[in-house]
PATOR-595319 format. One record per residue: residue number from 1; residue in one letter; z, y, x of N, C-alpha, C in turn. Coordinates in nm, 4 decimals, always signed. Example, Ala and Ser with C-alpha at 12.3 -4.5 7.8 and 13.67 -1.06 7.14 Angstrom:
# PATOR-595319
ATOM   resi   resn        n_w        n_v        n_u       ca_w       ca_v       ca_u        c_w        c_v        c_u
ATOM      1      a    +0.7800    -0.5690    +1.3190    +0.7800    -0.4500    +1.2300    +0.7800    -0.3300    +1.3200
ATOM      2      s    +0.7080    -0.2250    +1.2850    +0.7140    -0.1060    +1.3670    +0.7870    +0.0030    +1.2900
END
This chain:
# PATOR-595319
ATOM   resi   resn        n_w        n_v        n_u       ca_w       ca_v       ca_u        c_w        c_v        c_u
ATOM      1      x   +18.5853    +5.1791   +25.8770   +18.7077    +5.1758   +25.8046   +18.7980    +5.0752   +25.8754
ATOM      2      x   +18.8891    +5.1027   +25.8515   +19.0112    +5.0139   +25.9659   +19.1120    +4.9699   +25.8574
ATOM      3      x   +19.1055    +4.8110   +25.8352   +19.2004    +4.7684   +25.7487   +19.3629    +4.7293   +25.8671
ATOM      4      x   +19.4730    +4.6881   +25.8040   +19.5432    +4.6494   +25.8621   +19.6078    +4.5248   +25.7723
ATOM      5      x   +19.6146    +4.4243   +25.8419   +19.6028    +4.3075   +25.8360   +19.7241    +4.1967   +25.8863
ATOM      6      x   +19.8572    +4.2090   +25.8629   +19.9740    +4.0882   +25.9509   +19.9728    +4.1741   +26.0617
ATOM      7      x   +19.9860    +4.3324   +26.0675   +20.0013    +4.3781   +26.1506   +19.8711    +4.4198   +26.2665
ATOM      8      x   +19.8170    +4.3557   +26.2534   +19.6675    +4.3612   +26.3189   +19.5534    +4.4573   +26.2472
ATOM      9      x   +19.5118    +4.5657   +26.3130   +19.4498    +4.6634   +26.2450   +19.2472    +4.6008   +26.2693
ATOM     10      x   +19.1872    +4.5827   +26.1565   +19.0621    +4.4951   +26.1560   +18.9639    +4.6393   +26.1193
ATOM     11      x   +18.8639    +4.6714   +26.1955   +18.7453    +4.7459   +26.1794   +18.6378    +4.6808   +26.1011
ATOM     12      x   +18.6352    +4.7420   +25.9959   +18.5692    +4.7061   +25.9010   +18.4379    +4.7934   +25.8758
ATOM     13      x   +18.3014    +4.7473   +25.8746   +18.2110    +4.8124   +25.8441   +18.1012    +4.7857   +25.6961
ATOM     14      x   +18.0671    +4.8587   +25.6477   +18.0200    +4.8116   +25.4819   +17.8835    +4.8423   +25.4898
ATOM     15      x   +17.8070    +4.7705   +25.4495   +17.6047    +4.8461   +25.4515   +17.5670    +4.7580   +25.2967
ATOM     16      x   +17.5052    +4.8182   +25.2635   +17.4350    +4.7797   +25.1011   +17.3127    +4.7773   +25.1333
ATOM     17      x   +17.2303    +4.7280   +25.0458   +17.0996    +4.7082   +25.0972   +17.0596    +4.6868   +24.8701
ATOM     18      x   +17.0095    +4.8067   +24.8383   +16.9558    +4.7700   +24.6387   +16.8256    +4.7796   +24.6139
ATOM     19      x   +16.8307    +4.6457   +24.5423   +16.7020    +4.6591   +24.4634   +16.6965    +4.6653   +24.3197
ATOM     20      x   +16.6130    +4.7292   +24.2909   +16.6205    +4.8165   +24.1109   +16.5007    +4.7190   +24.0405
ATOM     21      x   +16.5598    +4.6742   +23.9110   +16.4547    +4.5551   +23.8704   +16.3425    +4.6461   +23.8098
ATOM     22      x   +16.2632    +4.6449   +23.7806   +16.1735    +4.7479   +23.6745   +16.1099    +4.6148   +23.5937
ATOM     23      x   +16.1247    +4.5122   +23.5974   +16.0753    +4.3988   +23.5265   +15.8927    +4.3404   +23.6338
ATOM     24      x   +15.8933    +4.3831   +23.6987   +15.7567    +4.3658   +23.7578   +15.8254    +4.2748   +23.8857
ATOM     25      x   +15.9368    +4.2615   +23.9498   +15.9386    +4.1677   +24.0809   +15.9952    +4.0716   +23.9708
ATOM     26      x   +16.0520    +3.9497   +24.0300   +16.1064    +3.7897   +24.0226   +16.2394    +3.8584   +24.1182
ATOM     27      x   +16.3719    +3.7370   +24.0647   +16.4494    +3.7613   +24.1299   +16.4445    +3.7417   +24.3254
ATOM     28      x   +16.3527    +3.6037   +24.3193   +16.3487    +3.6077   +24.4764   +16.2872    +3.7591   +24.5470
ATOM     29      x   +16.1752    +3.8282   +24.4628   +16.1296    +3.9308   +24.5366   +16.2143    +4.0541   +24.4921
ATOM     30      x   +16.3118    +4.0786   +24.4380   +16.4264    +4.1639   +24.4344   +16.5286    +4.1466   +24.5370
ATOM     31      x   +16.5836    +4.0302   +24.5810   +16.6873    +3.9866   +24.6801   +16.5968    +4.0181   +24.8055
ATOM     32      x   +16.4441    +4.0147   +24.8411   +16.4038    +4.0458   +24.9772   +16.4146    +4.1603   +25.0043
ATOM     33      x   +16.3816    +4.2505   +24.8808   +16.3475    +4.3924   +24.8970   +16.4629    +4.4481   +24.9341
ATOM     34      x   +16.6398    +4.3930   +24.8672   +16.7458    +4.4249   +24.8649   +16.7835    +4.3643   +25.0122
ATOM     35      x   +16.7553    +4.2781   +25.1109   +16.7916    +4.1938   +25.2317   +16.7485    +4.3340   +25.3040
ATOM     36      x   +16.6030    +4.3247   +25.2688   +16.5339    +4.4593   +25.3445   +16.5994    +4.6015   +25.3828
ATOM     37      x   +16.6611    +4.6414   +25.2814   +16.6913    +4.7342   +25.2542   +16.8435    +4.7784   +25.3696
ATOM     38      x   +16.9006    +4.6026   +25.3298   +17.0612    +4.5988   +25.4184   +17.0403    +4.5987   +25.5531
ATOM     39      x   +16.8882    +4.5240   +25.6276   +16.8720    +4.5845   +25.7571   +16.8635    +4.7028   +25.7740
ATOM     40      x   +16.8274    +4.7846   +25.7429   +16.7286    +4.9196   +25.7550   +16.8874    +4.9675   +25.7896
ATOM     41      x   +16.9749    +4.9709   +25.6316   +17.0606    +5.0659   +25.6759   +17.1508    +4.9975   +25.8344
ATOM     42      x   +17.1592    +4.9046   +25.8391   +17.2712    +4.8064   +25.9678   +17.1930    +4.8785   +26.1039
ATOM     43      x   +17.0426    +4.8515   +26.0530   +16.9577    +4.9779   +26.2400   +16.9820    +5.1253   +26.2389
ATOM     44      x   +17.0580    +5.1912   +26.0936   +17.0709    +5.2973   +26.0888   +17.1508    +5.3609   +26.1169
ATOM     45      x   +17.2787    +5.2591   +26.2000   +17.3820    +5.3078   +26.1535   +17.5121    +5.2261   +26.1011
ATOM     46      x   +17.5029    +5.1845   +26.0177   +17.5582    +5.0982   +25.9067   +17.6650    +5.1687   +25.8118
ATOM     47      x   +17.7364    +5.1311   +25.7693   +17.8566    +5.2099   +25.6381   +17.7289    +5.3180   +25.6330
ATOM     48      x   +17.6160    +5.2498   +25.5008   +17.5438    +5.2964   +25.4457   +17.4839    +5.2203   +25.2969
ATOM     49      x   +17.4672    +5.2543   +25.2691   +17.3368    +5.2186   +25.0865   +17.2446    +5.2709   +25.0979
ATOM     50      x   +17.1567    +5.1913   +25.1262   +17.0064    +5.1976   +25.1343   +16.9798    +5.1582   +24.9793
ATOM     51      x   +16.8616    +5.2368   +24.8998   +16.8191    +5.2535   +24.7653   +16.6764    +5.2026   +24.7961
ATOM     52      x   +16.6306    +5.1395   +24.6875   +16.5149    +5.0955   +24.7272   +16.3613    +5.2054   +24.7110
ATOM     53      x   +16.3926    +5.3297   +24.6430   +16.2929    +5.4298   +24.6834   +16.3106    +5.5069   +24.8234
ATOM     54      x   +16.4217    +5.5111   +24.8920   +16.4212    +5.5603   +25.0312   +16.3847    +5.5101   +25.1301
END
């Protein structure tokens, strides 16, 4: 995506990376699974959402 910016056009790229609580992780092991997730899609590619069953 290409914002424009003071005239200056800025390439912008977006990647998500979710983790779904089911009550069984802790927040620290929700934020890894969700870190996890934001690499996967950034090697994939990136301007992606990675879900944490895929």
């Amino acid at each position: 995506m290409d914002i424009v910016l003071n005239g200056e056009i800025i390439h912008v790229s977006i990647t998500f990376g979710i983790s779904d609580s089911d009550n069984e992780n802790d927040l620290n092991k929700l934020i890894e699974i969700a870190d996890d997730h934001l690499y996967i899609g950034k090697k994939e590619g990136r301007d992606r959402i990675i879900l944490e069953d895929e």
